[in-house]
C-alpha positions in Angstrom: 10.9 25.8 5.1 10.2 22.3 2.9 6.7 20.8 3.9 5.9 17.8 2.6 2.6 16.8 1.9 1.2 13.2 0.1 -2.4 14.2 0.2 -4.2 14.5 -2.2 -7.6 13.6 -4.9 -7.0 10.5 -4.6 -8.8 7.5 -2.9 -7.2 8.0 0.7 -7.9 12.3 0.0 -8.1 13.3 3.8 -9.7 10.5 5.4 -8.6 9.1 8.7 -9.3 5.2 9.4 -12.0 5.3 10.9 -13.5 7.9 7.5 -11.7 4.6 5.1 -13.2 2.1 6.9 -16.6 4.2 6.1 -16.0 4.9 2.3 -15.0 1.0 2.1 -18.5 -0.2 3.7 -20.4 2.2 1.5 -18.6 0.8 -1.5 -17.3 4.1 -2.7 -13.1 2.8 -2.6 -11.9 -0.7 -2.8 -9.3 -1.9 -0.5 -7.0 -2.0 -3.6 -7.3 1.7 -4.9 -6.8 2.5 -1.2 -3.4 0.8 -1.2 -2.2 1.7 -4.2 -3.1 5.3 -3.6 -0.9 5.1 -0.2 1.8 3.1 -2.4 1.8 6.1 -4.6 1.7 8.6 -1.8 4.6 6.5 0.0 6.7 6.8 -3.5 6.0 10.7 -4.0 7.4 11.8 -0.4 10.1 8.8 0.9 12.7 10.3 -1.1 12.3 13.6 1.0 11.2 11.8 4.1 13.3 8.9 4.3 11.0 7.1 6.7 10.9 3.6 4.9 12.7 0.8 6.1 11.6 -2.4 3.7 9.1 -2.1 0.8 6.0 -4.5 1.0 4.2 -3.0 -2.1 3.7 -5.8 -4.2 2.3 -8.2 -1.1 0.1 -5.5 0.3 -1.5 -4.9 -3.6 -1.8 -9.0 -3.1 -3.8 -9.3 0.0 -5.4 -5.7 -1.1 -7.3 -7.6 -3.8 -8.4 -10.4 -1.7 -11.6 -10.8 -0.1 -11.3 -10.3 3.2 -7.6 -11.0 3.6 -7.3 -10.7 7.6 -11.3 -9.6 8.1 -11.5 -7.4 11.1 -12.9 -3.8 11.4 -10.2 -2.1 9.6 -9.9 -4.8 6.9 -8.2 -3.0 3.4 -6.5 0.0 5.3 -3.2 0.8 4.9 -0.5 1.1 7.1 2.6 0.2 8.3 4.1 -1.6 11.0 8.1 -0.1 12.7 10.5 -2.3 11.8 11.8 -3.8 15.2 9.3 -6.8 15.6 8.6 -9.7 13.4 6.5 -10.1 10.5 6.6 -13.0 8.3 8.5 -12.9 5.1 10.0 -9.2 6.1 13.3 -8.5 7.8 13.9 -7.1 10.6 16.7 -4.5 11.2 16.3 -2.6 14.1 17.5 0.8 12.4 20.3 -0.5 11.6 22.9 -2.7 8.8 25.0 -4.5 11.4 24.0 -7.9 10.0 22.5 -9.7 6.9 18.7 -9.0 6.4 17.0 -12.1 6.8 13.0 -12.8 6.6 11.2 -13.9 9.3 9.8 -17.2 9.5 6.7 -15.8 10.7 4.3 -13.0 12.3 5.4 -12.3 15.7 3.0 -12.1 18.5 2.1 -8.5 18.0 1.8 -8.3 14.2 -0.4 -11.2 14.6 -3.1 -9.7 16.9 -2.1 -5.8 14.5 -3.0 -8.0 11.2 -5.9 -9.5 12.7 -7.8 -6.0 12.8 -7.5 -5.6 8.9 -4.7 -3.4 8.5 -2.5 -4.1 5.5 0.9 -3.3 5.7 2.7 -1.5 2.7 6.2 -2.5 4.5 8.5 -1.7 7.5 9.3 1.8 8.5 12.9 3.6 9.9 13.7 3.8 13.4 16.5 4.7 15.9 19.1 2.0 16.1 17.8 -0.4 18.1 15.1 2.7 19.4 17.8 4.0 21.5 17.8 7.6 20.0 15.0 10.3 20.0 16.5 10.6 16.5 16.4 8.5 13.7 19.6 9.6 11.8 21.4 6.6 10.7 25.4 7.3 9.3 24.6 5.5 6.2 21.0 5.9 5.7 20.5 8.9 6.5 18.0 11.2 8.8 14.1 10.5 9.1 12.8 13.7 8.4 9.9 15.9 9.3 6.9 16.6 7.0 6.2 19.8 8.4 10.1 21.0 8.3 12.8 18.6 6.2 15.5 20.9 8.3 13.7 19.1 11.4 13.6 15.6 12.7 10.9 13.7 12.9 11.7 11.9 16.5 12.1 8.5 17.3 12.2 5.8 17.9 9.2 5.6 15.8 10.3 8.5 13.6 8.9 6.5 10.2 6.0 6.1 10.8 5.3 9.4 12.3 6.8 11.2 9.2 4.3 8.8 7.3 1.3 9.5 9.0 1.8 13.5 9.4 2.3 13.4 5.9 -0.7 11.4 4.5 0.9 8.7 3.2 -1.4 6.4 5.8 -4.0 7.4 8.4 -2.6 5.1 10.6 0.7 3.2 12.0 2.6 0.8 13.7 4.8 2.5 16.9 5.9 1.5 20.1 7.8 2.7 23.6 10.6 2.5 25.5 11.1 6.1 27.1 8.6 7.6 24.6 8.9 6.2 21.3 5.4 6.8 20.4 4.9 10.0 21.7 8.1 12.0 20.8 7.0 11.4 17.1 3.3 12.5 18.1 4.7 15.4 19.5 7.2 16.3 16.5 5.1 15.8 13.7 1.6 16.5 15.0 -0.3 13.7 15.8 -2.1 11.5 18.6 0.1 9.1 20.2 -1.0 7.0 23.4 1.5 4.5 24.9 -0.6 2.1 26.9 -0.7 0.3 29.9 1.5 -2.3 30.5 0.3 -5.1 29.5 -2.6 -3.8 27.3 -1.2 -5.2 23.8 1.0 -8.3 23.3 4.7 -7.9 23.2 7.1 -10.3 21.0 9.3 -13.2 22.9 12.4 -10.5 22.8 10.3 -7.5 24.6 9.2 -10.0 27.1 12.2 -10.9 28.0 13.3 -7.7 29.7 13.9 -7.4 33.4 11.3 -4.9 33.6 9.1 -4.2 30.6 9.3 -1.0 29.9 8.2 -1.3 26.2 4.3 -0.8 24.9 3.3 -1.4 21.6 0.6 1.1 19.8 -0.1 3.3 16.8 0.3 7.1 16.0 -2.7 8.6 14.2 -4.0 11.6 13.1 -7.8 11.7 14.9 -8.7 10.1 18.3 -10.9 8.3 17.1 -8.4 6.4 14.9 -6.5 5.9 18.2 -9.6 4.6 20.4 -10.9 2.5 17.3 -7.5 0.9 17.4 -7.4 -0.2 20.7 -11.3 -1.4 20.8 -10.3 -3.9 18.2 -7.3 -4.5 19.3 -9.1 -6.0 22.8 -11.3 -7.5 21.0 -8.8 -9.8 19.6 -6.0 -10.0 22.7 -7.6 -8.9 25.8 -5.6 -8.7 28.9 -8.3 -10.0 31.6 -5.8 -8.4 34.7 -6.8 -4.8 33.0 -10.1 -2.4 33.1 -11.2 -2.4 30.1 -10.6 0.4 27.6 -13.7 -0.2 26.0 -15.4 1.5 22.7 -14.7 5.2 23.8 -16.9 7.4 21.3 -16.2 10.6 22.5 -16.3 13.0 25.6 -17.3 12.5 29.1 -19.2 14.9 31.2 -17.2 14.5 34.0 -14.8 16.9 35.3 -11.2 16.0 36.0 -9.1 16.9 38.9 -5.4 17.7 36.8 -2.3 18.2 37.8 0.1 20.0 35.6 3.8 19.7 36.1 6.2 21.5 34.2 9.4 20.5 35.9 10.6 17.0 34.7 13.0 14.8 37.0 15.9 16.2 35.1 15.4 19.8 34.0 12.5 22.4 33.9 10.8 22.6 30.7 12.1 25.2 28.3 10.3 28.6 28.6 8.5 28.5 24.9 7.5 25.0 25.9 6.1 25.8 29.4 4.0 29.1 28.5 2.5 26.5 26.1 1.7 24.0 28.4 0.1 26.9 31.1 -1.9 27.4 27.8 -3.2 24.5 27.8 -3.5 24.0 31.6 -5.9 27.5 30.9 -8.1 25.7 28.3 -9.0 22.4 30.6 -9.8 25.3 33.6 -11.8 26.8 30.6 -13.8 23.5 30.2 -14.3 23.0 33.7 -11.6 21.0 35.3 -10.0 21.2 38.3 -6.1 22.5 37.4 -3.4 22.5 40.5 0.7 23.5 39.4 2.6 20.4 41.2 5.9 19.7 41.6 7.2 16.9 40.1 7.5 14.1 43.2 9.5 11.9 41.3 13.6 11.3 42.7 16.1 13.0 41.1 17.8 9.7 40.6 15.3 8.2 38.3 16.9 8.9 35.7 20.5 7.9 36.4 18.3 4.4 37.1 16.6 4.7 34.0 19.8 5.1 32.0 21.9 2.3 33.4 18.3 0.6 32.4 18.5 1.2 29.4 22.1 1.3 28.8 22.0 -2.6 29.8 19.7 -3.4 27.1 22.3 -2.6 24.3 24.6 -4.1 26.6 22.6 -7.6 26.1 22.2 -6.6 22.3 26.0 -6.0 21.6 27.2 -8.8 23.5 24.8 -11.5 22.6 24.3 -9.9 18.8 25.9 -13.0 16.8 23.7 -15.0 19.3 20.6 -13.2 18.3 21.1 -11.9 14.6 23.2 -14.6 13.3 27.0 -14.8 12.3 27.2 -11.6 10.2 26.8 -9.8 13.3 29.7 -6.9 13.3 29.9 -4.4 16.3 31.8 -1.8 14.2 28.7 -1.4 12.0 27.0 0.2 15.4 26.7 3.3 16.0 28.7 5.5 18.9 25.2 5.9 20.6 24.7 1.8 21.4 28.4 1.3 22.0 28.3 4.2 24.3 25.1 2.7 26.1 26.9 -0.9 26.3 30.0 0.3 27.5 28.4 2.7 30.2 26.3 -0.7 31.6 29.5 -3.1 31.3 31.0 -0.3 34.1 28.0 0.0 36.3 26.9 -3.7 36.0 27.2 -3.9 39.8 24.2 -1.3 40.2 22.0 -2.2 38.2 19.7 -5.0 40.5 19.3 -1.9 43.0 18.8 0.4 39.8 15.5 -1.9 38.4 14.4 -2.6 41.5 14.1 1.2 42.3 12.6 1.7 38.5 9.9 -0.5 39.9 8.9 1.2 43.2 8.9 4.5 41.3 5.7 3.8 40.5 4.2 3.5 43.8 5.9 6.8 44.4 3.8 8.2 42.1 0.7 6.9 43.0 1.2 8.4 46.1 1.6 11.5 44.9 -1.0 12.0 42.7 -3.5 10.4 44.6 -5.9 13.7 44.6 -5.8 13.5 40.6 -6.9 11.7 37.6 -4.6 13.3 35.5 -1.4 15.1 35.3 -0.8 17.4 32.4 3.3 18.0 31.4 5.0 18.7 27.8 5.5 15.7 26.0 9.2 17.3 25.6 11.2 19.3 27.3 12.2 21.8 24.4 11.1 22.2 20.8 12.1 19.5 17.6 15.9 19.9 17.0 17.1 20.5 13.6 19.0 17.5 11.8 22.5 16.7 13.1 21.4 17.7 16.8 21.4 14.3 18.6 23.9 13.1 15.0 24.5 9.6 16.1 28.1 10.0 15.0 29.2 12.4 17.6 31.0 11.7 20.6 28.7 9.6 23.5 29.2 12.0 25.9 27.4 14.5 23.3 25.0 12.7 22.4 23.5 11.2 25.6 23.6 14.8 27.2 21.2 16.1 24.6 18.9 13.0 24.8 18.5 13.6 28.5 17.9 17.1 28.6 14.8 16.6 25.6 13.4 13.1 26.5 12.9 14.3 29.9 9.5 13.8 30.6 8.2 10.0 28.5 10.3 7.5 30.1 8.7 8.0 33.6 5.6 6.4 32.4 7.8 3.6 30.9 8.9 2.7 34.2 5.4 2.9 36.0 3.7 1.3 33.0 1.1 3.8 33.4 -0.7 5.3 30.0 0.0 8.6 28.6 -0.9 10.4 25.6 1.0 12.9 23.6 -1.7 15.5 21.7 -0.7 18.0 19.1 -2.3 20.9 20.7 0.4 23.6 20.4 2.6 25.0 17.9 6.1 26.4 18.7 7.1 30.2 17.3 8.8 28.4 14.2 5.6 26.6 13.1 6.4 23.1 14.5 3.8 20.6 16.4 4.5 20.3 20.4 2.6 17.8 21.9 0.9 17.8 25.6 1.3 15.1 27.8 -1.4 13.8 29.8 -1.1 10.6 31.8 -3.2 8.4 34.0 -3.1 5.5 36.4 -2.9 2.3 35.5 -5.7 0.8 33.1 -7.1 4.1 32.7 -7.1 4.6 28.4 -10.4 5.7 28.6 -10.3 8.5 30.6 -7.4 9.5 28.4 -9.4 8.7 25.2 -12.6 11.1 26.5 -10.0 13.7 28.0 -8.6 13.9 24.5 -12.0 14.0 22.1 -13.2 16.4 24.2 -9.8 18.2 23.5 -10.3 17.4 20.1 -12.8 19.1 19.7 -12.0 22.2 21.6 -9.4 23.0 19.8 -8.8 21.6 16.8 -5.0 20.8 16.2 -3.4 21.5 12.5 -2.9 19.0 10.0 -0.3 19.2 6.8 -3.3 19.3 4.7 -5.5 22.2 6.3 
């Protein structure tokens, strides 16, 4: 089993964010040695990895030796942002070579509000074509692979940056989620991953766009505190006024919870490994006091057929409007079988998909209802262990390949349709030594019940790191 590991004696050594932003105030690093430390780091494990999508060293050692580049409480830490939304002078590719790379003219509406906070990004990392597949594993490119196993993937979409962050090479990073594209990878390579309320961060013009927005913007990290640090600042810079506040959560609350704990997705039950872990961890909130009740999981059986056509149409809109959008080197036979699989299955079931959406958006009502008694509900972040490479091989026939998506991404996109938060934790470990995450999700605006759930957590059972 190949482990890969960046950290080291160096200036990041251990740290988390939060522990930088520290050392930087007591004048023990610079912002510089921090970034060239995670520039080295980056160069020692990519070629293993594979998680980096454009290279930004030389700008991020610019603005590393400015005062003050951004300002902001995270001002000289690096990181990196997924490369499917816009940043100035960086191209954007979307996981994919189906057209020229071109720069963009400037910072779109999320990396202006990320930047604000002080992060400094060393570049772009990998993703999923277009973030359709749990897999990063482009034909050309190659797999994203995971730190703790190379033999493993590292999920998707956001499989880059989790690979980066599991590994050391940053403390924290750039994600976001469509059906679970932040907390697959938390739940693959070990690490916190909170998709937030709808709304809660800004989206760029193309996100905003959709029908229904099923995409949230966020981080992966290795602490919570990273996490709730994160989203402090980032209100601090782009509140949404329609939303409870998620405030600067610290750590634990004394109140008890009244949980739910579902271990049958809409599509499948979880696999037996994965649901004698999640009883675990149904036994260790009882253990702390909550209230734990089994449920069954209230949601119709149709969801996901809805959720498919979904999403299915958005590749439709990509591959028939892509010289539109990314300019006339545009070529649909650079795609892979996954998105023209997804575009042809919407271009046949066009005529359902207004009663589709408008079902995706009730669903959320139906939930509500049925959870009413309960602040939280408790499921596997994913329905079986992390595949081995080649499982979900973007190559394969679409019949293949979507089967296998839908039988593993069974639980995350629920919340993408409610636009409800949930977090993925890393607080079990599967029989071959791999990080599965726990789900817990919340009703709307409610971060920092999640936050407190999780340091408390946290702290009562510390999860593994690559460089314990």
């Amino acid at each position: 089993m190949d482990r890969i590991n960046a950290f080291g004696d160096d200036a990041l050594g251990d740290l988390d964010a939060v522990g930088l932003v520290d050392a930087l105030r007591a004048g023990t690093v610079s912002a510089a040695e921090l970034n060239d430390a995670a520039i080295a780091r980056t160069e020692a494990v990519n070629p293993a990895l594979n998680g980096l999508a454009y290279e930004a060293f030389d700008r991020a050692r610019e603005r590393a030796r400015l005062k003050r580049p951004y300002g902001g409480f995270f001002d000289g830490v690096p990181s990196f942002i997924k490369d499917n939304v816009a940043v100035a002078g960086m191209p954007t590719m979307e996981g994919t070579d189906a057209w020229d790379p071109r720069p963009a003219a400037e910072d779109g509406d999320f990396a202006r509000a990320f930047l604000a906070t002080g992060l400094i990004p060393l570049g772009k990392t990998q993703l999923s074509e277009f973030g359709f597949s749990a897999a990063a594993e482009h034909p050309r490119l190659g797999p994203v692979r995971n730190p703790w196993n190379t033999a493993h993937i590292a999920g998707a979409s956001s499989s880059g940056s989790g690979a980066f962050v599991a590994a050391g090479v940053v403390p924290i990073a750039h994600a976001n989620d469509g059906g679970g594209s932040i907390r697959i990878p938390a739940s693959c390579n070990g690490l916190v991953g909170l998709k937030p309320t709808r709304g809660r961060l800004p989206l760029d013009a193309n996100m905003r766009q959709m029908p229904l927005r099923i995409v949230a913007n966020g981080v992966v990290t290795r602490s919570v505190r990273d996490t709730a640090a994160f989203y402090r600042e980032m209100e601090r810079i782009v509140a949404d006024p329609k939303l409870p506040p998620v405030g600067d959560v610290t750590g634990q609350s004394e109140r008890r919870l009244n949980i739910a704990v579902c271990t049958q997705s809409i599509h499948r039950e979880a696999a037996a490994e994965v649901t004698e872990l999640t009883l675990k961890t149904a036994a260790l909130l009882e253990g702390l006091g909550h209230r734990v009740s089994v449920i069954d999981n209230p949601v119709p059986r149709r969801f996901m057929d809805d959720f498919l056509l979904y999403w299915s149409f958005l590749a439709f809109a990509l591959v028939r409007g892509g010289r539109r959008t990314f300019g006339e080197s545009f070529d649909r036979s650079r795609l892979d079988n996954l998105t023209l699989g997804l575009e042809q299955h919407a271009a046949r079931n066009l005529h359902r998909l207004p009663t589709a959406t408008a079902r995706l958006a009730r669903v959320r009502r139906i939930m509500s209802r049925a959870t009413a008694d309960y602040e939280v509900v408790l499921t596997p972040t994913l329905a079986d262990v992390t595949p081995r490479v080649g499982h979900l091989d973007p190559t394969a026939d679409y019949p293949q390949i979507i089967d296998r998506l839908i039988e593993w991404v069974a639980f995350t996109p629920l919340q993408n349709a409610t636009g409800d938060p949930a977090i993925s934790l890393p607080l079990a470990e599967s029989a071959s030594g791999l990080p599965v995450g726990m789900m817990f999700a919340a009703d709307r605006g409610a971060e920092s019940t999640l936050l407190q759930l999780a340091y408390e957590l946290e702290q009562a059972q510390p999860w593994a790191n690559l460089h314990h």
